[in-house]
MOPAC internal coordinates of N, CA, C and O (Angstrom, degrees):
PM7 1SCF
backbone

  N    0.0000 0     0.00 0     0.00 0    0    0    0
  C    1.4453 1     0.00 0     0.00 0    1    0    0
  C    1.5287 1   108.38 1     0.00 0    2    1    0
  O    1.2310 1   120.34 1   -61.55 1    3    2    1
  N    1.3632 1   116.96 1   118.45 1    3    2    1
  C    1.4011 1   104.66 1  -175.69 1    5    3    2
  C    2.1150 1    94.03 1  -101.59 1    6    5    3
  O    1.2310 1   136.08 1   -24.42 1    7    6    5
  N    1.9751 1    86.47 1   155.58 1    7    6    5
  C    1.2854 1    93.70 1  -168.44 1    9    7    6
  C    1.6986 1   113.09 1  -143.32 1   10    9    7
  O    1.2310 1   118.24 1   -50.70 1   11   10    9
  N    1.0768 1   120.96 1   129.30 1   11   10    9
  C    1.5784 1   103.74 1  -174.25 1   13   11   10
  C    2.0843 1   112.14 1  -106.22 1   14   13   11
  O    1.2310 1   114.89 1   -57.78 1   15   14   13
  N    0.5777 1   127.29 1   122.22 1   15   14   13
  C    1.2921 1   146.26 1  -155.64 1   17   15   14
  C    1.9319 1   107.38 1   -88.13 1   18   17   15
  O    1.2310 1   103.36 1  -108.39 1   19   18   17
  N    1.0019 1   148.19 1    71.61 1   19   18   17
  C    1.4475 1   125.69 1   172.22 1   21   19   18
  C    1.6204 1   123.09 1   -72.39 1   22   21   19
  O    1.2310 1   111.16 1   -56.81 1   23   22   21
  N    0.9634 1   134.25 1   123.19 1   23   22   21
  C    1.5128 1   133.31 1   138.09 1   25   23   22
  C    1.4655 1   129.53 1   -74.19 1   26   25   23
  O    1.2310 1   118.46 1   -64.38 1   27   26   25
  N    1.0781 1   120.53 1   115.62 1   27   26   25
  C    1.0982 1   130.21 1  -168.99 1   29   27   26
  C    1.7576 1   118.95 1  -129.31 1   30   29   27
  O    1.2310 1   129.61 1   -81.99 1   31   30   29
  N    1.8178 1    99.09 1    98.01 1   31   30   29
  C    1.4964 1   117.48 1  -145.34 1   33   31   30
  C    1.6942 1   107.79 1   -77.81 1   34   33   31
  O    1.2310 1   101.69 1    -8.53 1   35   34   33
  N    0.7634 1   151.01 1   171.47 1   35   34   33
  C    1.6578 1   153.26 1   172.14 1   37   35   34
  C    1.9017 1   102.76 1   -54.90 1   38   37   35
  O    1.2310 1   120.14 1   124.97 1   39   38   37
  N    1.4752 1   117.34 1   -55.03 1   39   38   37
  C    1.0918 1   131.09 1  -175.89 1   41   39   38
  C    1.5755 1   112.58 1   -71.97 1   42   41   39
  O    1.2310 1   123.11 1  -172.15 1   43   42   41
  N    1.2740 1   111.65 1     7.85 1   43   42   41
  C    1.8674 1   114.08 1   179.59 1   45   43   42
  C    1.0772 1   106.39 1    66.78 1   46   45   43
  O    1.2310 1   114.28 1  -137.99 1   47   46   45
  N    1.1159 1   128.43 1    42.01 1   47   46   45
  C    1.7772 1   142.34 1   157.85 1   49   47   46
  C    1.5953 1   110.60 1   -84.40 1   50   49   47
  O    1.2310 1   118.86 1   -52.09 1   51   50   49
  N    1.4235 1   119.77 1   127.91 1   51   50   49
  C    1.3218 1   107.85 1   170.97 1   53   51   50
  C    1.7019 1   111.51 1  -131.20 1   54   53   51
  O    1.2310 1   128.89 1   -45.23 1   55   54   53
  N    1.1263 1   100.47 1   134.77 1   55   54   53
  C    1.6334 1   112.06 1  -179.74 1   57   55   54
  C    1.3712 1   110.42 1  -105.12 1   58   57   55
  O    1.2310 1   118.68 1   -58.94 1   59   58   57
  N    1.5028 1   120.11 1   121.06 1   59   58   57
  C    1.1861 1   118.16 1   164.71 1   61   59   58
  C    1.5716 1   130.05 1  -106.24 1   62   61   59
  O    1.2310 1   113.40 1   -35.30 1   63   62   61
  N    1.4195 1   130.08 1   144.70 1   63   62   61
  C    1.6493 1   104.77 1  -168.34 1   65   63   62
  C    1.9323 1    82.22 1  -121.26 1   66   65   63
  O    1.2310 1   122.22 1   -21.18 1   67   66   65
  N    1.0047 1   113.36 1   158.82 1   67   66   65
  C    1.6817 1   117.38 1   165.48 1   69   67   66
  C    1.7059 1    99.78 1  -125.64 1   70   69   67
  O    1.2310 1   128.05 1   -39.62 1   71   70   69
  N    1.1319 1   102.11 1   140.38 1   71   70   69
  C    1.3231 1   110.95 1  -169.05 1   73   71   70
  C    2.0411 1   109.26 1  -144.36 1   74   73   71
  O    1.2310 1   124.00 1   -60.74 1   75   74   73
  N    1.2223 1   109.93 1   119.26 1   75   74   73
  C    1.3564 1   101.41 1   166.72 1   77   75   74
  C    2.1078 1   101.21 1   121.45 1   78   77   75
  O    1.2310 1   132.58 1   166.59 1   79   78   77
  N    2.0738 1    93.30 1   -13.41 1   79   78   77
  C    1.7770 1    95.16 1  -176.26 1   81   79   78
  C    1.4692 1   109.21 1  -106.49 1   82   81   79
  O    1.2310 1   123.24 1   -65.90 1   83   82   81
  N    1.2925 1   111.40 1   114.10 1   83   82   81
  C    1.5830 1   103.95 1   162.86 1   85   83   82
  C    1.5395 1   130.62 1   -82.92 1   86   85   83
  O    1.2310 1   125.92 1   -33.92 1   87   86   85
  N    1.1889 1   106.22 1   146.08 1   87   86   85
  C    1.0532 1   123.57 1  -176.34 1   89   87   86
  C    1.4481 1   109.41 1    81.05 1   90   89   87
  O    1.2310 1   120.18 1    16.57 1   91   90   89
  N    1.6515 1   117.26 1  -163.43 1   91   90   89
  C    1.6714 1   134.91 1   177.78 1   93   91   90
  C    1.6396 1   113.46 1   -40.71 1   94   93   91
  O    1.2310 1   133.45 1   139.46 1   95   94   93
  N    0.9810 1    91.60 1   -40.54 1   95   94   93
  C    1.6003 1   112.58 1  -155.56 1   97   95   94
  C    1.3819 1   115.61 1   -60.92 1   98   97   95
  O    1.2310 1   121.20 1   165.94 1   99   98   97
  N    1.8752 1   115.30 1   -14.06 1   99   98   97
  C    1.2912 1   116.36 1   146.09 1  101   99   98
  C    1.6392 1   131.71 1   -41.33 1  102  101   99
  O    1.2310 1   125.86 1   139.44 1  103  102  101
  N    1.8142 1   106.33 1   -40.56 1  103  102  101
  C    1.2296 1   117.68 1   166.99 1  105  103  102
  C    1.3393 1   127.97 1   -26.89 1  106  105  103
  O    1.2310 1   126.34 1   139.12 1  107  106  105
  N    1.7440 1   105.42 1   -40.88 1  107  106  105
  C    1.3168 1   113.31 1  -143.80 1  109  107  106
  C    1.6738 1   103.16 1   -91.73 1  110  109  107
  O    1.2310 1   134.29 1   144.80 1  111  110  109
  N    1.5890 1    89.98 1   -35.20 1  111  110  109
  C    1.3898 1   110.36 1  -167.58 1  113  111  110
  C    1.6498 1   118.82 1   -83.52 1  114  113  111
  O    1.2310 1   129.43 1   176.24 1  115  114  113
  N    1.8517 1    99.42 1    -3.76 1  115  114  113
  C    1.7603 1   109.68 1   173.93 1  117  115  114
  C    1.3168 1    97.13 1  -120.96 1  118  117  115
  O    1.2310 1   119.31 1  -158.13 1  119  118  117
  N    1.0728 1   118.92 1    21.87 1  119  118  117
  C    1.7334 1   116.70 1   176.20 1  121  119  118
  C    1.7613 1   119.92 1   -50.15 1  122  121  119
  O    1.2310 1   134.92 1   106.26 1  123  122  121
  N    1.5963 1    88.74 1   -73.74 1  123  122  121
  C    1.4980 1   119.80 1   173.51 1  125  123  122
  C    1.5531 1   136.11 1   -45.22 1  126  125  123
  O    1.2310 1   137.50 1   146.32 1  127  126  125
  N    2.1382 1    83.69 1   -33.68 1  127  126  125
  C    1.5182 1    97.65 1  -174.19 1  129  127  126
  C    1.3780 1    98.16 1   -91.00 1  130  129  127
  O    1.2310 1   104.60 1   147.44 1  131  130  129
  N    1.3589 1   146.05 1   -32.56 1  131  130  129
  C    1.7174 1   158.71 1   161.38 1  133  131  130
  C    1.1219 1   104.10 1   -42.95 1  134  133  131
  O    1.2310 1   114.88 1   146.25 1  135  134  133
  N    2.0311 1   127.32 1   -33.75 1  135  134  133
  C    1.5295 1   120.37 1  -145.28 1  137  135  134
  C    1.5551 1    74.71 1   -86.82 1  138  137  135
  O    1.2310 1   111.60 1   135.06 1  139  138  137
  N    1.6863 1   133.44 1   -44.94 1  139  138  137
  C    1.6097 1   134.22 1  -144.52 1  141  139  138
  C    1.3318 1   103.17 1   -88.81 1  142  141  139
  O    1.2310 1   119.76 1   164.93 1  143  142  141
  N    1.8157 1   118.06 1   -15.07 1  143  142  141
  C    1.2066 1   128.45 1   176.78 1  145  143  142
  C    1.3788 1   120.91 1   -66.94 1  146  145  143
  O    1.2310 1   127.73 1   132.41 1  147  146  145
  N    1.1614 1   102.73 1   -47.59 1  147  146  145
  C    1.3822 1   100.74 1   178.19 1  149  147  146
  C    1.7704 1   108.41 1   133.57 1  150  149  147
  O    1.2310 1   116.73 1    38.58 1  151  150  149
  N    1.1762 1   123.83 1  -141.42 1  151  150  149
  C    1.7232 1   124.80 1  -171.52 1  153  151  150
  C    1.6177 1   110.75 1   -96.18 1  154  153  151
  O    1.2310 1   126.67 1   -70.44 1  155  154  153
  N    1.3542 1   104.77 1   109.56 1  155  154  153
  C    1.7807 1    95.44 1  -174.91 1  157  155  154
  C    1.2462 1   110.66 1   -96.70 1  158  157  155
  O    1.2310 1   121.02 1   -44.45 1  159  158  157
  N    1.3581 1   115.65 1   135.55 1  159  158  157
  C    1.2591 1   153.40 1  -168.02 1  161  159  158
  C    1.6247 1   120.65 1   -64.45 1  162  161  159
  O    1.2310 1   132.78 1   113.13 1  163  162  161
  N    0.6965 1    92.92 1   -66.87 1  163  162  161
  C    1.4199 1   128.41 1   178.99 1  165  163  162
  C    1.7146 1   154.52 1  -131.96 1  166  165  163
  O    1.2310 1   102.00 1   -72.12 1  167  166  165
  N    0.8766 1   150.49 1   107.88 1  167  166  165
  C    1.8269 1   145.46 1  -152.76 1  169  167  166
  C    1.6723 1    98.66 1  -127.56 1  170  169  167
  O    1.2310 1   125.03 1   -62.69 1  171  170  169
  N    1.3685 1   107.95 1   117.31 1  171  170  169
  C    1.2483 1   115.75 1   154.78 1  173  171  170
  C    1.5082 1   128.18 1  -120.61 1  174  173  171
  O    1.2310 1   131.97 1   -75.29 1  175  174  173
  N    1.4246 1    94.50 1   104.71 1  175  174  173
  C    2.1804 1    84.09 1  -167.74 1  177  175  174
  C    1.3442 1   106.93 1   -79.07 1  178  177  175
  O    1.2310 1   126.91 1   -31.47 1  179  178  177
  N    1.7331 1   104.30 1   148.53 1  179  178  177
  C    1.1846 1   112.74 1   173.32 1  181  179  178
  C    1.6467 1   116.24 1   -70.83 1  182  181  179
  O    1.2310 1   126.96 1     8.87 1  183  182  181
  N    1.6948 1   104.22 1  -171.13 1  183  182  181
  C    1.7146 1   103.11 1   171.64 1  185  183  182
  C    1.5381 1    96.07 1   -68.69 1  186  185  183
  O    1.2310 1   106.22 1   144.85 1  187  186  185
  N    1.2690 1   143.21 1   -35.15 1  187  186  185
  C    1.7498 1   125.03 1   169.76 1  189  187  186
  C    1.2785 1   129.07 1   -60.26 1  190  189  187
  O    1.2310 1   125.49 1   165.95 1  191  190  189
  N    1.4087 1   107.06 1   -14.05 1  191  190  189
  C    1.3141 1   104.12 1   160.37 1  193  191  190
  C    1.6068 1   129.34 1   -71.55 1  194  193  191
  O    1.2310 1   128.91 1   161.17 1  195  194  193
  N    1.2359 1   100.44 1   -18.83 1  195  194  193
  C    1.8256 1   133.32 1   171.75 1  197  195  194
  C    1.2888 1    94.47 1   -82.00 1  198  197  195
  O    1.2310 1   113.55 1    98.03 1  199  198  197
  N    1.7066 1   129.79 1   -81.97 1  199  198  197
  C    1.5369 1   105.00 1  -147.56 1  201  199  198
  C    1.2852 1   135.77 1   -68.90 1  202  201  199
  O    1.2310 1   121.48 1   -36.17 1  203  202  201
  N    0.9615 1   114.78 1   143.83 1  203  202  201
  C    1.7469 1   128.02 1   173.22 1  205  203  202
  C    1.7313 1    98.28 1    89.96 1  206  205  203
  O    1.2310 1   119.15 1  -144.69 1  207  206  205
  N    1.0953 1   119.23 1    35.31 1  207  206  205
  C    1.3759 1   109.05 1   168.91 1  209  207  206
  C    2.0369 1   105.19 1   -69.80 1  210  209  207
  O    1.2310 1   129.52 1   -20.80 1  211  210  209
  N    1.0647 1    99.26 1   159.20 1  211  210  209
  C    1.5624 1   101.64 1   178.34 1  213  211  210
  C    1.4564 1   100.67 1  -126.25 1  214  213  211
  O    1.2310 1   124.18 1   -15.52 1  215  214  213
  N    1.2688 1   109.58 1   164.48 1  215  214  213
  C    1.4558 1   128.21 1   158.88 1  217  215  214
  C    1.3912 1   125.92 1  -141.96 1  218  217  215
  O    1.2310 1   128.81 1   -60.09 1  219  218  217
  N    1.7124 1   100.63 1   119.91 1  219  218  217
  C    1.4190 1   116.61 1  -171.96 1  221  219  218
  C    1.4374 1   114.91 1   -71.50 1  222  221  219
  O    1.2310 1   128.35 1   -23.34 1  223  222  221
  N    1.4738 1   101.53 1   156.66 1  223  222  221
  C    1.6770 1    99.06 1  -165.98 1  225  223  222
  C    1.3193 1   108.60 1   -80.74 1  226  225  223
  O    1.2310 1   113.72 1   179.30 1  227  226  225
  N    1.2342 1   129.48 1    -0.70 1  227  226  225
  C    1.9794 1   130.59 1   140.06 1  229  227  226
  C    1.3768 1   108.90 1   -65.85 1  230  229  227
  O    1.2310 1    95.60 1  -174.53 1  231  230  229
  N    1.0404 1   160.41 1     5.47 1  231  230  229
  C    1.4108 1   139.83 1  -157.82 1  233  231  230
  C    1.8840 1    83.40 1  -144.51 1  234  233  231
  O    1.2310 1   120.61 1   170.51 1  235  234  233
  N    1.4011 1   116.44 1    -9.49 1  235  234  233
  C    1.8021 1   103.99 1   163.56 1  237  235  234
  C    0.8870 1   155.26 1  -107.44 1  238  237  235
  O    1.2310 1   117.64 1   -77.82 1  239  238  237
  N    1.1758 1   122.09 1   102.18 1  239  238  237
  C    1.6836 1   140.29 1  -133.62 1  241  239  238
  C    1.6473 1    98.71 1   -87.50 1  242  241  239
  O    1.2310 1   118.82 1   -48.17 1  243  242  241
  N    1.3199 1   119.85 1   131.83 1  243  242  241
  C    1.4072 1   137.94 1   162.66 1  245  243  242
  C    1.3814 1   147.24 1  -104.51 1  246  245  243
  O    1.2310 1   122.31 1  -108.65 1  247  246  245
  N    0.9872 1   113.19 1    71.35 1  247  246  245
  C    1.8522 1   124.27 1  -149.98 1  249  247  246
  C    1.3227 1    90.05 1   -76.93 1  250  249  247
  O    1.2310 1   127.02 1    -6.60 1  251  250  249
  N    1.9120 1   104.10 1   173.40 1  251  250  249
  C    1.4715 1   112.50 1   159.81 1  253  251  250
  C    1.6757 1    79.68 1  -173.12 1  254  253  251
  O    1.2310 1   127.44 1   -55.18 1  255  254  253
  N    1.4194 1   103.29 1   124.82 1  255  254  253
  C    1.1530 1   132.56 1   152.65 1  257  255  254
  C    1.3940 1   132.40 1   -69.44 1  258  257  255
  O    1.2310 1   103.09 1   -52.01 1  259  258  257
  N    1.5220 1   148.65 1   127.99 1  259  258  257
  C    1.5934 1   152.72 1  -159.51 1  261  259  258
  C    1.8557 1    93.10 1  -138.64 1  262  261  259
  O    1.2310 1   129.09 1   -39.80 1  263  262  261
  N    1.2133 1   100.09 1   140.20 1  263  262  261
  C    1.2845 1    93.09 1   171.53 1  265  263  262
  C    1.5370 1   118.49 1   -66.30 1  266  265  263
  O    1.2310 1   122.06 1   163.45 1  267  266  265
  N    1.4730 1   113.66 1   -16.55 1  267  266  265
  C    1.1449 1   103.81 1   178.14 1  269  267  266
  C    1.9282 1   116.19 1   -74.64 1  270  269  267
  O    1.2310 1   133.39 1   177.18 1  271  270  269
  N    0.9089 1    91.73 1    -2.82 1  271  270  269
  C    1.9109 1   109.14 1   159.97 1  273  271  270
  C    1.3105 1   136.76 1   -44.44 1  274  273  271
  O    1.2310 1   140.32 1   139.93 1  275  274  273
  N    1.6706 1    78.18 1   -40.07 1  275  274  273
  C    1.5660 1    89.64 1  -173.10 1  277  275  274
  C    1.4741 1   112.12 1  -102.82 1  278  277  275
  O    1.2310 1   120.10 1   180.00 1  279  278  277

């Protein structure tokens, strides 16, 4: 169940938590509500902001080091 959470402090501070979206894609879905909010402060992603990330087989890099490398 995804869920978005506001706090809304005495001093016009607002905290939002998203809960229930994995990956980026929270971004997309607090965009609009951040743009009417006002100046954001701060972003701390949760572990859903981590799981299930993928990596495409363009974006995977394969090194190999020789001492003559160095």
């Amino acid at each position: 169940m995804e869920t978005l959470e506001f706090v809304i402090y005495p001093d016009g501070r607002v905290q939002e938590k998203v809960t229930g979206i994995v990956g980026a894609s929270c971004e997309e879905v607090t965009a609009a509500i951040e743009a009417q909010l006002g100046r954001v402060i701060a972003h701390e992603p949760t572990s859903e902001y981590f799981a299930q990330q993928t990596i495409s087989p363009s974006e995977t890099v394969n090194t190999q080091a020789t001492f003559s490398d160095w």
